[in-house]
C-alpha positions as CSV (number, residue, x, y, z in Angstrom):
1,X,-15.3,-53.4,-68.4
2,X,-14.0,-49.9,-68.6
3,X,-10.0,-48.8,-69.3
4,X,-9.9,-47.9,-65.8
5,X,-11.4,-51.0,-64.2
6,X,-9.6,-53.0,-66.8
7,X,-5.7,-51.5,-65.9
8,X,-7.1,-52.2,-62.0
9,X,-7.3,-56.0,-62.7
10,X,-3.9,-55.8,-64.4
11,X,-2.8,-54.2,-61.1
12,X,-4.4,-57.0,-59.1
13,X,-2.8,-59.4,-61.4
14,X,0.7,-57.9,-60.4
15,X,0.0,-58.0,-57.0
16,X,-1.0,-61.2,-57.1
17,X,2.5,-62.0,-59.0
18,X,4.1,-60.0,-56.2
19,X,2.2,-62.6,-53.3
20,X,3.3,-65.6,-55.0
21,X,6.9,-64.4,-55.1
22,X,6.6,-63.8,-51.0
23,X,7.2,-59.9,-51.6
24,X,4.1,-59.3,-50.4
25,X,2.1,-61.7,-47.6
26,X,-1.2,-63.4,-49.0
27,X,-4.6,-61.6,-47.6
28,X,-4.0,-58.4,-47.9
29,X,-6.9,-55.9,-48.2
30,X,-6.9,-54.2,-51.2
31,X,-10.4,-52.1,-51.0
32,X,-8.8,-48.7,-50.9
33,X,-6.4,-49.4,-53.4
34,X,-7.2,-47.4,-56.6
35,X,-6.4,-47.0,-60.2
36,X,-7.3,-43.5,-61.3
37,X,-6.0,-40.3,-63.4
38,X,-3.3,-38.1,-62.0
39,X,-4.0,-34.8,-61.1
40,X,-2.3,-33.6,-62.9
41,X,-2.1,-34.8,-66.5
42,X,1.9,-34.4,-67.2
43,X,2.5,-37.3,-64.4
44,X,0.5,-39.5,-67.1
45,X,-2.5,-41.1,-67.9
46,X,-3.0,-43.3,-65.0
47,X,-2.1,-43.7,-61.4
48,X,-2.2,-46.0,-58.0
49,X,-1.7,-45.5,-54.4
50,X,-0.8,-49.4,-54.2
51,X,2.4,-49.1,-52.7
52,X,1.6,-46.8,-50.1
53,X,-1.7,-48.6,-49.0
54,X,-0.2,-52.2,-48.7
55,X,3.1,-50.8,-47.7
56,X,2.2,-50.8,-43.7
57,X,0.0,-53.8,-43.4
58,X,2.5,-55.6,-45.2
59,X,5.7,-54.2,-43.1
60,X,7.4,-53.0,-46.3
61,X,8.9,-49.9,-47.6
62,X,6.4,-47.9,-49.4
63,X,9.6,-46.3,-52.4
64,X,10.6,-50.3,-52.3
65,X,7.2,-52.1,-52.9
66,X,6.3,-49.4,-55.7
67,X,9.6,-50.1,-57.3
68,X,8.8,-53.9,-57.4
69,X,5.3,-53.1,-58.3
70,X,6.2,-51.0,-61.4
71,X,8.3,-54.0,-62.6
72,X,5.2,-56.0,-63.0
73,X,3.2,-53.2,-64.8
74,X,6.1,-52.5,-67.0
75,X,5.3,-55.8,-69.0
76,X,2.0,-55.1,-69.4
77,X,1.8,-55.0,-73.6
78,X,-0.3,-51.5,-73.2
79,X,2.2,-49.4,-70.8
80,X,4.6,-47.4,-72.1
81,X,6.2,-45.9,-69.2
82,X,5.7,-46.6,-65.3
83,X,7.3,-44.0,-63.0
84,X,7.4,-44.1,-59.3
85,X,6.9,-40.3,-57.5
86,X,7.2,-39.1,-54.1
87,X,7.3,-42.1,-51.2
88,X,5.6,-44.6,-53.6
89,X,3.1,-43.2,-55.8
90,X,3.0,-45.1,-59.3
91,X,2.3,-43.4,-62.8
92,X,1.8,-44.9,-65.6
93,X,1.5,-43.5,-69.8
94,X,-0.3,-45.5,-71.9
95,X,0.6,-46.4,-75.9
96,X,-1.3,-44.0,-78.3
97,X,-3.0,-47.3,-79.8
98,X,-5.2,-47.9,-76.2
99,X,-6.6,-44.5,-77.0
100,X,-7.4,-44.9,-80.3
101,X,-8.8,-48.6,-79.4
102,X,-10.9,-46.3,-76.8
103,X,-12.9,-44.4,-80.0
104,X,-13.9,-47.7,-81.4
105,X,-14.8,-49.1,-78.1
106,X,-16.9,-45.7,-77.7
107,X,-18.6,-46.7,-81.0
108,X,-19.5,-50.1,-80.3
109,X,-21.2,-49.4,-77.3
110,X,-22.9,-46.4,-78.7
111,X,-25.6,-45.6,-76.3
112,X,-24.8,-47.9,-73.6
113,X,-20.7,-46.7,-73.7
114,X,-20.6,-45.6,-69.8
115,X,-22.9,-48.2,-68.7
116,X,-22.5,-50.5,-65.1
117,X,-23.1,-52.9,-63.9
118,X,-22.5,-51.8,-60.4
119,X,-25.7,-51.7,-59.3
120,X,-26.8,-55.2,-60.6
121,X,-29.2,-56.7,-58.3
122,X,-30.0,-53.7,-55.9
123,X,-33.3,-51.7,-55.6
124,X,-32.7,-47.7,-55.0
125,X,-36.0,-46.0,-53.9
126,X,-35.6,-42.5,-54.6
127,X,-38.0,-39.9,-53.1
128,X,-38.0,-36.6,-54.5
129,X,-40.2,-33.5,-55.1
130,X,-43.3,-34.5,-52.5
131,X,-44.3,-30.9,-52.1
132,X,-47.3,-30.3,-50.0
133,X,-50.2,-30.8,-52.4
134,X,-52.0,-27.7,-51.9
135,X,-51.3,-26.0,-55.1
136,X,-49.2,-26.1,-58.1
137,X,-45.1,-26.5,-58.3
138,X,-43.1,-23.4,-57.8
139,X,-39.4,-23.2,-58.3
140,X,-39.1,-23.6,-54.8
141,X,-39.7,-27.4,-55.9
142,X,-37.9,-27.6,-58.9
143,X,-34.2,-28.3,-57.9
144,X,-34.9,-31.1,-55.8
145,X,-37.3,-32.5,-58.7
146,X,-34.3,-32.4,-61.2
147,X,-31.5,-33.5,-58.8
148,X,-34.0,-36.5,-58.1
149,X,-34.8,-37.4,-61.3
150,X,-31.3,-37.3,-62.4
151,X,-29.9,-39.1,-59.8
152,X,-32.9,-41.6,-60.2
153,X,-31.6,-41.7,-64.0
154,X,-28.0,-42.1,-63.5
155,X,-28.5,-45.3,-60.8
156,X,-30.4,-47.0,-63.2
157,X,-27.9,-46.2,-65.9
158,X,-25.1,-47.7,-63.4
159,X,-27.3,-50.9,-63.0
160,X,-29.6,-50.4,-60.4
161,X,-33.4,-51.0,-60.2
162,X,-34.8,-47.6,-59.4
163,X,-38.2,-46.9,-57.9
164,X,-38.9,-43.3,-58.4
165,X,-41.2,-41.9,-55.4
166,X,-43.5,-38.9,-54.4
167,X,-44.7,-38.8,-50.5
168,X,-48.0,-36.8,-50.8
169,X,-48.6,-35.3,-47.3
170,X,-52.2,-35.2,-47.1
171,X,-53.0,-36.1,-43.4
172,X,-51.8,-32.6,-42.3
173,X,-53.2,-29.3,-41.2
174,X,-52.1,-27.9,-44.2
175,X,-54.8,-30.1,-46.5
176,X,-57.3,-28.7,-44.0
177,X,-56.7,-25.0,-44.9
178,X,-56.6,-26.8,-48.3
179,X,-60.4,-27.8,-47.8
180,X,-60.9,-24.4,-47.0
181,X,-59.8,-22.6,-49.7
182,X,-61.6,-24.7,-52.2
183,X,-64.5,-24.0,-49.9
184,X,-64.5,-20.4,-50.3
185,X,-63.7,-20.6,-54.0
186,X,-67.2,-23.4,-54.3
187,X,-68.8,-20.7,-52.7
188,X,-67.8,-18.0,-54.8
189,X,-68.7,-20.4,-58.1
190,X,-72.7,-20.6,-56.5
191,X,-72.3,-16.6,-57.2
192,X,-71.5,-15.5,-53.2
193,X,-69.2,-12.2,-52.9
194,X,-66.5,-13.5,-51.0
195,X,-64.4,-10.4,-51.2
196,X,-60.5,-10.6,-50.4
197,X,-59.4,-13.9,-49.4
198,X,-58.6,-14.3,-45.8
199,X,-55.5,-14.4,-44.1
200,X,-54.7,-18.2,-43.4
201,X,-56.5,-19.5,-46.4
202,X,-54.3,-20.0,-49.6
203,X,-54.9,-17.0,-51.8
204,X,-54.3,-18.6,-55.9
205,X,-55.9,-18.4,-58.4
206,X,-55.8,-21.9,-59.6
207,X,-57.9,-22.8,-56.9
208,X,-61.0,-21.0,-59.2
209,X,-61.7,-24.2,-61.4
210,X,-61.6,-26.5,-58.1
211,X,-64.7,-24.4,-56.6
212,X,-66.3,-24.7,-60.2
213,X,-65.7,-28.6,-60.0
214,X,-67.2,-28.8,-57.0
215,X,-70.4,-26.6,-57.3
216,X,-71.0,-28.6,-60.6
217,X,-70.7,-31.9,-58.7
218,X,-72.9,-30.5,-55.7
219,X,-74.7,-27.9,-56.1
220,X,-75.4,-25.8,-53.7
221,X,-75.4,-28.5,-50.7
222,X,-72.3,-27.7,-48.7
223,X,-72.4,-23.6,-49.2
224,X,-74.0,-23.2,-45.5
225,X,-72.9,-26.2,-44.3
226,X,-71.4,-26.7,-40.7
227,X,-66.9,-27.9,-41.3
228,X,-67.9,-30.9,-40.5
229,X,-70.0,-32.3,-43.0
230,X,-68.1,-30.8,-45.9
231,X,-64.4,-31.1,-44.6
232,X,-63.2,-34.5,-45.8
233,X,-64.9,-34.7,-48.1
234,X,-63.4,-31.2,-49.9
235,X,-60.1,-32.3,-48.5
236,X,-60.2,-35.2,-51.2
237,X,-61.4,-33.9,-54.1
238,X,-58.9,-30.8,-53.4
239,X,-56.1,-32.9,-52.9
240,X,-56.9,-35.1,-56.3
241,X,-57.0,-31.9,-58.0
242,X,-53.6,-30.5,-57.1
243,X,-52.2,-33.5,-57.6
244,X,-53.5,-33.3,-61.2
245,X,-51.9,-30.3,-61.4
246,X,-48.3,-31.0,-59.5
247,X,-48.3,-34.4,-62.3
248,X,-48.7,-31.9,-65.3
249,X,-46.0,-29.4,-63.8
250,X,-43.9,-32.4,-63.4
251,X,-44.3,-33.8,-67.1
252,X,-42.8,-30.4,-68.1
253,X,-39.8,-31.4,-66.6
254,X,-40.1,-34.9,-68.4
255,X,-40.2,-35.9,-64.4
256,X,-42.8,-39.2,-64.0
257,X,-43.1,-40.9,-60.6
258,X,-43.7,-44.4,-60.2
259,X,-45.4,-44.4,-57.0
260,X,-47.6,-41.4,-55.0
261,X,-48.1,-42.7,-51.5
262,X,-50.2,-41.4,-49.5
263,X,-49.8,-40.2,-45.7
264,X,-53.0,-40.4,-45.2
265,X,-53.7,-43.8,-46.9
266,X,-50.8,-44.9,-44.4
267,X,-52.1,-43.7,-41.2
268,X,-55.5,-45.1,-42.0
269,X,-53.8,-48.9,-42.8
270,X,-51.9,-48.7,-39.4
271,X,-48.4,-48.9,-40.8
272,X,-47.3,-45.8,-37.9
273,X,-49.1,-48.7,-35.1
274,X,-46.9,-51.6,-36.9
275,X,-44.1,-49.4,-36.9
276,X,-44.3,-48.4,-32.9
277,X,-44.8,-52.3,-31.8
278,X,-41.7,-53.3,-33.6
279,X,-39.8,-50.4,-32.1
280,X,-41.3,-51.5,-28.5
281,X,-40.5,-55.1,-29.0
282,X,-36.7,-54.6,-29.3
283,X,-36.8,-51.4,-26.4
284,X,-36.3,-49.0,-29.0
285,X,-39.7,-47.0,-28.3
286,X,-40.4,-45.8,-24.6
287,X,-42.8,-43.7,-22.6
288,X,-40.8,-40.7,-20.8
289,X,-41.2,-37.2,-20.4
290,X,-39.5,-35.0,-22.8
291,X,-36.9,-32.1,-21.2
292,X,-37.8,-28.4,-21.0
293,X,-36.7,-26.8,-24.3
294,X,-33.9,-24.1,-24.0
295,X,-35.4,-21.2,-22.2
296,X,-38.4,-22.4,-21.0
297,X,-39.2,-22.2,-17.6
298,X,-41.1,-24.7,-14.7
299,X,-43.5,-22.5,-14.7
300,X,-44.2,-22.2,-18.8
301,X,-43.5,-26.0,-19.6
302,X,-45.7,-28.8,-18.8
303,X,-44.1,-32.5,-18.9
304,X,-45.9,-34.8,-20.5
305,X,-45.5,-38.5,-21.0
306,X,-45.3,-39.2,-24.6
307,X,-44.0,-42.7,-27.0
308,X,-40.2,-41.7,-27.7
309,X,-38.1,-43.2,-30.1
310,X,-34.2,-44.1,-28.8
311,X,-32.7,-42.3,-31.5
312,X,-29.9,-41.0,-29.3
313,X,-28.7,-44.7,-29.3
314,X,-28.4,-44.2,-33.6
315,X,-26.2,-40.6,-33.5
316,X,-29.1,-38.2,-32.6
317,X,-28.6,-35.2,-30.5
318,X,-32.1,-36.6,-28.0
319,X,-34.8,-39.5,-28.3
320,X,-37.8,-37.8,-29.9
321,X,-41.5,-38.5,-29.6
322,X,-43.4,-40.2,-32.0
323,X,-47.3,-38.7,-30.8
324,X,-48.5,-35.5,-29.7
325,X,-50.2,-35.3,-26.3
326,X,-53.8,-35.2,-28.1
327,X,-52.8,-38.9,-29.7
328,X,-52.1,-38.0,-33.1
329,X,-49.0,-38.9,-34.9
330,X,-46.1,-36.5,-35.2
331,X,-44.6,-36.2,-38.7
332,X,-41.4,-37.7,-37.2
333,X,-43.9,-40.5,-36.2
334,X,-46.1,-40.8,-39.7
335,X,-42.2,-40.4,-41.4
336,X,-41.2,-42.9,-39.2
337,X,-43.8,-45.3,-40.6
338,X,-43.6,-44.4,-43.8
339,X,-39.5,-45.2,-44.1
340,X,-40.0,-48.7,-42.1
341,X,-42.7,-49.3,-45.5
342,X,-40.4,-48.3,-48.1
343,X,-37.6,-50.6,-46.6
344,X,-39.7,-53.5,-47.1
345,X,-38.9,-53.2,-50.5
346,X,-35.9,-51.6,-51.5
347,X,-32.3,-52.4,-50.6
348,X,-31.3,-48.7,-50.7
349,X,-33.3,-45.4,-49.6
350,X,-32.2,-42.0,-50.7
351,X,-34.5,-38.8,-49.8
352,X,-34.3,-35.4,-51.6
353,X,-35.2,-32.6,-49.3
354,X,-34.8,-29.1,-49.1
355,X,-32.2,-27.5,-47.3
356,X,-34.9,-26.3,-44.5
357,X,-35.3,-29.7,-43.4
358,X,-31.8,-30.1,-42.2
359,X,-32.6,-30.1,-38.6
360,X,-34.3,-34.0,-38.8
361,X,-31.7,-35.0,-41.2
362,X,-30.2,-37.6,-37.6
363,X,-33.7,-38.3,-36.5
364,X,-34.4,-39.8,-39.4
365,X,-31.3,-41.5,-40.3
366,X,-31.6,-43.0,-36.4
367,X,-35.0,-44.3,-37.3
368,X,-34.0,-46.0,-40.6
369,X,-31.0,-47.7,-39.1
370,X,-32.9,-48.9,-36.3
371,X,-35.9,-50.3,-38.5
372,X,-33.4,-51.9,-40.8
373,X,-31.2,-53.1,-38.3
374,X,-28.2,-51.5,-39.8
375,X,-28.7,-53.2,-43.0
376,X,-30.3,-50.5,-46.1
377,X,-28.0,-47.7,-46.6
378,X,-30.1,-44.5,-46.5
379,X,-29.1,-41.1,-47.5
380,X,-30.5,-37.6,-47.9
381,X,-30.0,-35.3,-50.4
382,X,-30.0,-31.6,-49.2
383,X,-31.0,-29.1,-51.9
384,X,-30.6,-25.7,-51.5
385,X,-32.9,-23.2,-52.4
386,X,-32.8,-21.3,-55.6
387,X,-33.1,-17.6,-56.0
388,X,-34.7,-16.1,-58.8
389,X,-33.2,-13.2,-60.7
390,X,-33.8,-11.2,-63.8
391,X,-31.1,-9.2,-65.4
392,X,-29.3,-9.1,-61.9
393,X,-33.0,-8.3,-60.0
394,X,-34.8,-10.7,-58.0
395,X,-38.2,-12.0,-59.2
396,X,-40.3,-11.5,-55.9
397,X,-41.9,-15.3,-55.0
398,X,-44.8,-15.9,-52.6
399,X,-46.9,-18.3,-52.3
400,X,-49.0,-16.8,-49.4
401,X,-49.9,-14.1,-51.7
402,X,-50.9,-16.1,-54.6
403,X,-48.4,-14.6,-57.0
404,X,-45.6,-17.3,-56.9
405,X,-43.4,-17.8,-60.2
406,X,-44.4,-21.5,-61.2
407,X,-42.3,-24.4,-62.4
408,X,-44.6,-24.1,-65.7
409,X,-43.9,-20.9,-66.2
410,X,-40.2,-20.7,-66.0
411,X,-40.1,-23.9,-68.4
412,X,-42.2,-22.3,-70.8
413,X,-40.4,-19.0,-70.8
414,X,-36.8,-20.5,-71.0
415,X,-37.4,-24.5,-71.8
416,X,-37.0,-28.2,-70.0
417,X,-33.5,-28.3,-70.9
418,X,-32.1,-25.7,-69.9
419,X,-34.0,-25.2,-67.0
420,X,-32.8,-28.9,-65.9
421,X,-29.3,-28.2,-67.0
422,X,-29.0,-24.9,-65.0
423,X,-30.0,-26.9,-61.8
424,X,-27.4,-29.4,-62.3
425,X,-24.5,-26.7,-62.4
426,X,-23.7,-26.7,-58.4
427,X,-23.4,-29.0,-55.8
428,X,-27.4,-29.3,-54.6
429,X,-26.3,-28.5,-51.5
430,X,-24.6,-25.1,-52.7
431,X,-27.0,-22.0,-53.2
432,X,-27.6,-21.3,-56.7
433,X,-29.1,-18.1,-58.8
434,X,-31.1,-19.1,-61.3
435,X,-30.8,-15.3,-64.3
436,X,-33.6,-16.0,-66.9
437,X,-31.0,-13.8,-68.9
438,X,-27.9,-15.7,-68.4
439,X,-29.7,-19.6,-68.5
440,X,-30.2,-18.4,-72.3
441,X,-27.1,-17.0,-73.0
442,X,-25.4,-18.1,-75.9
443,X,-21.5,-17.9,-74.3
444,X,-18.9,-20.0,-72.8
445,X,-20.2,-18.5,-69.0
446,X,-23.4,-20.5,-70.3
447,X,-22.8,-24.5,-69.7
448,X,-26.3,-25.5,-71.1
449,X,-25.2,-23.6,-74.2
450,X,-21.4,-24.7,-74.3
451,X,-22.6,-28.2,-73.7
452,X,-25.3,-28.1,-76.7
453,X,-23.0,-26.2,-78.8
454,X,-20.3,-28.7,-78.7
455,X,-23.1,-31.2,-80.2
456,X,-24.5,-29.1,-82.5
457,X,-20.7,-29.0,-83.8
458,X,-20.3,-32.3,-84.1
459,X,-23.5,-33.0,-86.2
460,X,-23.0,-30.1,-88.2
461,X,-19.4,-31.9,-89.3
462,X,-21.1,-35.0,-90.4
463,X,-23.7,-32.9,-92.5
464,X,-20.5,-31.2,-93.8
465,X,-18.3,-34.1,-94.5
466,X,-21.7,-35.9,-96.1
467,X,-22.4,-33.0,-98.4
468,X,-19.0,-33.4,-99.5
469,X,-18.7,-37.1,-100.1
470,X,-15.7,-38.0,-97.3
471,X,-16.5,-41.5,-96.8
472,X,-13.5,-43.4,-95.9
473,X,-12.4,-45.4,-93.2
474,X,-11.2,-44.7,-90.5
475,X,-7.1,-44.2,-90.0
476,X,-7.0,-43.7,-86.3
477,X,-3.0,-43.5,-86.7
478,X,-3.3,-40.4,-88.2
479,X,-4.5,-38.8,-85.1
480,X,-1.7,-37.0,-83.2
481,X,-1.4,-36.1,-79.4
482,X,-3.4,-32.9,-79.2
483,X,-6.3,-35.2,-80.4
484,X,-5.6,-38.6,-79.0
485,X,-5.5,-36.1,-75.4
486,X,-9.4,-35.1,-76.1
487,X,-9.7,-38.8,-75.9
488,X,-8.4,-39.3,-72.6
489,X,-10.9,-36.8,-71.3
490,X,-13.7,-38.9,-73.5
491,X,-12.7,-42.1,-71.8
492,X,-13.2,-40.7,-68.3
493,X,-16.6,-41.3,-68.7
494,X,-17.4,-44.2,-67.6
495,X,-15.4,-44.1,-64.7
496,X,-17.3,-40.5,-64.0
497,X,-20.5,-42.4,-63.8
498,X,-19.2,-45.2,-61.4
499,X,-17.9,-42.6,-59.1
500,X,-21.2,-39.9,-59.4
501,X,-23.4,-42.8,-58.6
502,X,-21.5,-43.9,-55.7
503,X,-21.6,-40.3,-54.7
504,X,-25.1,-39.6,-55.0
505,X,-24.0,-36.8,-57.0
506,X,-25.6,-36.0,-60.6
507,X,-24.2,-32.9,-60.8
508,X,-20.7,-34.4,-61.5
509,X,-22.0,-36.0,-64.8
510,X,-22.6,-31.7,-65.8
511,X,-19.8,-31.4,-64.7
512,X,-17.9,-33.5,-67.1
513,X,-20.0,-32.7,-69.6
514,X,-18.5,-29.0,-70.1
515,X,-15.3,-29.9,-69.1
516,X,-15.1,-32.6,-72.1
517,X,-16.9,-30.0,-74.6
518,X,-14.2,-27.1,-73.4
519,X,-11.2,-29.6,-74.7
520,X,-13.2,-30.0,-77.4
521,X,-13.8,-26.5,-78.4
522,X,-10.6,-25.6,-77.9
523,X,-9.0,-28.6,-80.1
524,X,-12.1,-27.1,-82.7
525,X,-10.6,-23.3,-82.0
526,X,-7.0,-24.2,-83.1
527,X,-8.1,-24.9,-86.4
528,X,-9.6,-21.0,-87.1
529,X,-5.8,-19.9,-87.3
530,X,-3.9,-23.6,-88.9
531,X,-5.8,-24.8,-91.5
532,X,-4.6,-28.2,-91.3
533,X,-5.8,-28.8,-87.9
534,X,-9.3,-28.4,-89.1
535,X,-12.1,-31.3,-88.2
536,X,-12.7,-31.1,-92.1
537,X,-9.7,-30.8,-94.2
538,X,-10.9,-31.7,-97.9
539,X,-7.1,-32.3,-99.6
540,X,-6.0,-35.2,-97.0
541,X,-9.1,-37.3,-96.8
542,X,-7.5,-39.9,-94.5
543,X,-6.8,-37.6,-91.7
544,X,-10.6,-35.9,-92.3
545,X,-12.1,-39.4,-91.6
546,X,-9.8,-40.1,-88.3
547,X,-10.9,-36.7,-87.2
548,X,-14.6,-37.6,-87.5
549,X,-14.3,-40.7,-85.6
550,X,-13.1,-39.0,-83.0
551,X,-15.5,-36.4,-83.1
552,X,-18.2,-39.1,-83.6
553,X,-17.0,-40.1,-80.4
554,X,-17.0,-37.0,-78.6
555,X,-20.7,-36.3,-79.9
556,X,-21.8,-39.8,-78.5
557,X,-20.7,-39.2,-75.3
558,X,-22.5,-35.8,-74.9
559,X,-25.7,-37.4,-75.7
560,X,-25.0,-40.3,-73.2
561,X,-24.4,-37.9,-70.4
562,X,-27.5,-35.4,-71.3
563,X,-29.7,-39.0,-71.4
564,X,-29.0,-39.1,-68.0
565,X,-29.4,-35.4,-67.1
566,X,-32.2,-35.7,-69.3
567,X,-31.4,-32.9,-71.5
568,X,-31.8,-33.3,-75.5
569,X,-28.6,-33.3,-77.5
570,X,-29.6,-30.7,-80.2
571,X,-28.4,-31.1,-83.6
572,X,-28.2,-27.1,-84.3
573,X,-28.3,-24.0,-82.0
574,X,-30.5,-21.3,-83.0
């Protein structure tokens, strides 16, 4: 139980009180009440919009029933003040000995300080990355790997089972040029010129080793060979080769999938067919003719009957088709399929896509909702795109022309951490620049840095205080407001994680992060001009000792929040 959700059972306690007493009538819905820091810290340390929630439903005052409620919360042992503001807002200051109980409640859960259990019992699937197997990851791919796998981190650290997720799409036309690449690079490993690659075909050099693998497996069997005989067959071993390499570029990120699914594997087991008969048997999948698109004419648009979907009846803008004329699924169709698979076991879905996929965002939402019935909440995560700079200049990125940055190499060049860090800085659904000079900057402007410093800062204080034989217990008395405020900040934490995962949101945890390592900077800064407010003050032991609980505490909650960014907590900058 965190301080937060702790004082909120106090306040349901008092309203209870206030019920029995017939100030308030019994069954009232308290889901939007909250308990929750004031904006602003002066007001206090906690506050609740009690009063004016109930105050309607219950045909009461809103100034009167926060007056009665504040009588309640005034007996509470651990208040020290309750104050009523505006039309029935209720703050309340806490006793200095809550926050120092906080730092030894931060110490006794240690790593698990922050911890829910919110999420006990439900099953997140989390899909993430699935980039087009037909080459290695760029940093086109590496947000939405990060935000993921954070977000896939910070679920399961709020008490959810999470399956992590990679949808290979393998049944396209883009596996076929695929084919054909690795077909041009086989033929140039049997010792044919093949010149300048051709337009349409994907240009990269890491495509090289996958002709050699396949000239030493067949020789020379498939160089003349008619598409046919050669296609699927080079389709597969292509497509088992980049996924070799998109696992390795992932491991750099310390990002591991549990599951690859296959399109193709899917189409070829039926699941789109099961899919469309379940639609049909509950009229939610039709034959009709589609409308002309915008600015098409009678005479340039040919209506044909095709399977649609009723996603209009879910929030869509149209009902959308499911087949093509030739037959084949559409990837709305195959997507369709694969989220009705998925749902079979999972209580939640969340996708992570790029921002370029925002235009099927309601399709798909319409399809889950109808396949579940309403019942698996399903969101998706839009991440913007991330441009490239160097000193201020773009780094040109193209992966037609073979000359793409990869993941690999911006991790080896700058590191995991930082490079996962840097992408949790924005909203994901904000742009973001991503300076291989500023990421490594050692400044304030730098939150990887900040964030590592602070760290760094506390372990270097325990060497210190080691070296110099400070050993005592702990006196948290002797830590005064400016300190005991740090705490406050520190003890946000777990309700920063509740609040994130609710969200969908791993960002916030950053966030946090550098906020919480600015107060404690600055509380670190003070001492450089007063002596005595040092971390480390060798004549007054006692004080030395409450100080390093503190910033014991401070240091444990870094780590706790890099875990699930995870980022390593150095122990010295360098």
């Amino acid at each position: 139980m965190t301080l937060f959700t702790r004082f909120a059972a106090h306040l349901d306690a008092a309203l209870d009180a206030l019920t029995d007493a017939g100030t308030l009538p019994a069954g009232l819905d308290r889901r939007n009440v909250t308990v929750e820091p004031p904006r602003d810290p002066s007001h206090g340390d906690l506050a609740t919009n009690a009063a004016m929630v109930l105050a309607k439903p219950a045909a009461t005052n809103p100034r009167a029933l926060a007056e009665a409620l504040a009588g309640e919360l005034r007996a509470l042992p651990d208040v020290a003040e309750v104050s009523v503001a505006g039309p029935g807002f209720i703050n309340l200051r806490l006793r200095d000995d809550v926050w120092r109980g906080e730092i030894g409640a931060i110490h006794a859960a240690a790593a698990d300080y922050g911890r829910s259990t919110g999420g006990e019992g439900i099953t997140v699937n989390i899909e993430y990355v699935s980039a087009n197997p037909t080459g290695p990851m760029h940093m086109g791919h590496c947000r939405g790997a990060v935000v993921g796998d954070a977000l896939a981190s910070l679920l399961e650290f709020a008490g959810h089972k999470v399956v992590r997720e990679y949808y290979v799409n393998d049944a396209g036309g883009q596996v076929d040029v695929l084919a054909r690449s690795a077909h041009l690079r086989y033929r140039e490993a049997l010792g044919e010129e093949v010149g300048a690659v051709p337009e349409g075909l994907y240009p990269g050099d890491y495509l090289v080793p996958v002709g050699r693998a396949l000239a030493d497996e067949f020789g020379d069997r498939y160089a003349a060979a008619p598409e046919g005989e050669w296609l699927a067959l080079f389709r597969a071993r292509a497509v088992a080769a980049m996924l070799v390499l998109i696992r390795e570029d992932l491991a750099l990120l310390g990002i591991h999938h549990d599951l690859f699914s296959s399109e193709a594997e899917l189409q070829a087991a039926g699941k789109p067919e099961a899919a469309e008969a379940w639609l049909r048997a509950r009229d939610l999948v039709y034959d009709g003719v589609l409308e002309a698109p915008k600015g098409e004419t009678p005479e340039d648009w040919e209506p044909v009957e095709l399977p649609l979907f009723r996603s209009s009846r879910f929030g869509d803008d149209q009902d959308r088709p499911i087949k093509k004329s030739n037959g084949s699924w559409t990837y709305f169709g195959a997507d369709l399929a694969y989220h009705f698979q998925k749902a079979q076991d999972a209580d939640q879905l969340i996708d992570i896509w790029g921002a370029d996929h925002a235009g099927t965002v309601k399709r798909i939402q319409a399809a889950v909702a109808a396949l579940t019935e309403g019942k698996t909440r399903f969101d998706v995560k839009l991440v913007q795109m991330v441009r490239l700079l160097r000193g201020g200049e773009p780094v040109k990125m193209s992966k037609r022309a073979g000359n793409f940055v990869t993941l690999a190499d911006v991790v080896r060049e700058v590191g995991k951490d930082v490079v996962r860090f840097t992408m949790l800085t924005r909203r994901s659904d904000a742009q973001m620049d991503f300076d291989f000079a500023k990421v490594v900057e050692a400044s304030k402007e730098n939150p990887v840095f900040y964030v590592q410093y602070a760290h760094a800062r506390v372990h270097s204080l325990h060497r210190r205080a080691a070296e110099a034989g400070i050993s005592n217990a702990a006196d948290l008395s002797r830590l005064d407001t400016e300190e005991l405020a740090l705490v406050k900040r520190a003890a946000q934490f777990p309700r920063v994680v509740e609040t994130a995962a609710a969200a969908r949101e791993p960002h916030r945890i950053a966030f946090y992060l550098y906020d919480l390592a600015a107060e404690f900077h600055a509380l670190w800064n003070v001492g450089n001009d007063r002596p005595e407010r040092r971390f480390l003050v060798p004549e007054d032991a006692q004080v030395t000792a409450a100080r390093l609980s503190l910033a014991a505490a401070i240091g444990q909650i870094i780590r706790n929040g890099l875990a699930i960014m995870g980022v390593e907590a150095v122990t010295e900058m360098h």
